[in-house]
C-alpha positions as CSV (number, residue, x, y, z in Angstrom):
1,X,-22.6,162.0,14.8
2,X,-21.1,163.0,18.1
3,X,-18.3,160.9,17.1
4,X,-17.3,163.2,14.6
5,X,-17.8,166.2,16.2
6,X,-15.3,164.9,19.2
7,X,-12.9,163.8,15.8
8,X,-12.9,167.2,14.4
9,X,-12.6,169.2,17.5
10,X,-9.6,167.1,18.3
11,X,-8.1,167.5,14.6
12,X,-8.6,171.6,14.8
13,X,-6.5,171.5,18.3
14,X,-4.0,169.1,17.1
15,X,-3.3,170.6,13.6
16,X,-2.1,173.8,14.7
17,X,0.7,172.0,17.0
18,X,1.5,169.5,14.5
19,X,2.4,172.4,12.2
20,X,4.5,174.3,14.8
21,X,6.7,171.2,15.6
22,X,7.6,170.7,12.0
23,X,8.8,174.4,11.9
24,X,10.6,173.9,14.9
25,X,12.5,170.5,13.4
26,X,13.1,173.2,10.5
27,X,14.8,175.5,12.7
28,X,16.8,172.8,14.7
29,X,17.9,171.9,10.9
30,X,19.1,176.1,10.6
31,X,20.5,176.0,14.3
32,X,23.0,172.9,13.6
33,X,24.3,174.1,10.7
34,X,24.9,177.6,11.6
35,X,26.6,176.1,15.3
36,X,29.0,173.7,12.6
37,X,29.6,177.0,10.6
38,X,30.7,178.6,13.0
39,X,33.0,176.2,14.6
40,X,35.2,175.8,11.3
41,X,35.3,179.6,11.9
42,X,36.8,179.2,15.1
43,X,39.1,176.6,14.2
44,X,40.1,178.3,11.4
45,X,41.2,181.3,13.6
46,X,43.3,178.9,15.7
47,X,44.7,177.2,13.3
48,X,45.9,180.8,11.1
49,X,45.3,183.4,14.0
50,X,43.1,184.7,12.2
51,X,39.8,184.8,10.2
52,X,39.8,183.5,6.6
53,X,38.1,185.4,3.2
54,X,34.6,186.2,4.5
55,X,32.5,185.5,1.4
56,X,28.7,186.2,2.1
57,X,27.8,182.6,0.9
58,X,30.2,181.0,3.9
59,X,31.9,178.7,1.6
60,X,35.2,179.4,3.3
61,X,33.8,177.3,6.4
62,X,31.5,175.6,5.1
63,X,32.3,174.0,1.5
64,X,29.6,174.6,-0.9
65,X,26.0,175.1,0.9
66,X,23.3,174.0,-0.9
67,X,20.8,176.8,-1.9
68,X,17.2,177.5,-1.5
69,X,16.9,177.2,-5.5
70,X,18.6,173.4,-5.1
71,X,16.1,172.4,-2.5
72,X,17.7,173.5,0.6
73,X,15.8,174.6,3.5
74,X,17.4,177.8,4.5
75,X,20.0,180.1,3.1
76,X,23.3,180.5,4.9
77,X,25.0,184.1,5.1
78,X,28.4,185.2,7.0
79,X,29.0,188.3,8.2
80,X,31.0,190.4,10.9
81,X,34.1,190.3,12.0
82,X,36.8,187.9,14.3
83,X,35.4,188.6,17.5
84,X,31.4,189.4,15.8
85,X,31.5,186.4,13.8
86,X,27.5,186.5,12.5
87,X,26.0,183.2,10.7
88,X,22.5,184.3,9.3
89,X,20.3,181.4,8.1
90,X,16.9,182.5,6.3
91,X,14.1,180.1,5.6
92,X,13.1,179.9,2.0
93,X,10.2,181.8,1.3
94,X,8.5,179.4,-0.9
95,X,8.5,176.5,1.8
96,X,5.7,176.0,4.4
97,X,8.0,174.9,7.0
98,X,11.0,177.4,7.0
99,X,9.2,180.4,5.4
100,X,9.6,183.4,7.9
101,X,12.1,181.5,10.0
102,X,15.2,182.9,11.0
103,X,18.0,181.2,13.0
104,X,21.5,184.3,13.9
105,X,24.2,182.9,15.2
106,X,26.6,185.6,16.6
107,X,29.8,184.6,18.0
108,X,33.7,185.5,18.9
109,X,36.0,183.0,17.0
110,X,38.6,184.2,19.5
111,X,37.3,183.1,22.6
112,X,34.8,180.1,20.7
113,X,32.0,181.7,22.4
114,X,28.5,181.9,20.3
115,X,24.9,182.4,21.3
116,X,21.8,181.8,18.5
117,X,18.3,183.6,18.4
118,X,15.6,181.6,16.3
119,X,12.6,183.9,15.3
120,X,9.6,183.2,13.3
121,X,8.8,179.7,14.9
């Protein structure tokens, strides 16, 4: 009996964590992506001097995303301008692990300099 007491006091503790890393792998998932997004932005400047057709869906540096309705994690969004590129990814709703996760990339495809803000983990 005191067994499994120590076995679900131990499981109540450890859930909890076990849930918040798999968000956090998530995020990482959001952070990547939006970091490799915004690269091709800032190549793209140096390569044409300046920044391309900035479609909502980022398609113009990244190819065709994958959406939330085709299983994807997060939704992608591009935003801004040249020098306040924004790369927006938005966890789908629907999933456990990215729902309420938000990863904003904001950068200067000038200089090549970024920072990213993850909220919701």
């Amino acid at each position: 009996m005191i067994v499994i007491v120590i076995v679900g006091i131990l499981s109540a503790i450890a859930l909890p964590n076990f849930l918040n890393q798999t968000k956090k792998a998530a995020a990482t998932e959001a952070k990547q992506q939006t970091s490799s997004i915004f690269k091709q932005a800032h190549a793209y400047v140096l390569e044409n001097g300046k920044l391309g057709d900035l479609s909502s869906n980022c398609s113009a540096y990244a190819g065709t995303l994958t959406s939330v309705g085709e299983g994807a994690g997060f939704a992608y969004v591009c935003s801004g301008s040249q020098t306040a590129f924004k790369v927006t990814a938005t966890g789908d709703s629907t999933n456990t692990n990215t729902k309420d996760v938000v990863v904003t990339l904001t950068g200067d495809c000038d200089k090549g300099t970024s920072e990213i803000v993850t909220t919701g983990v």
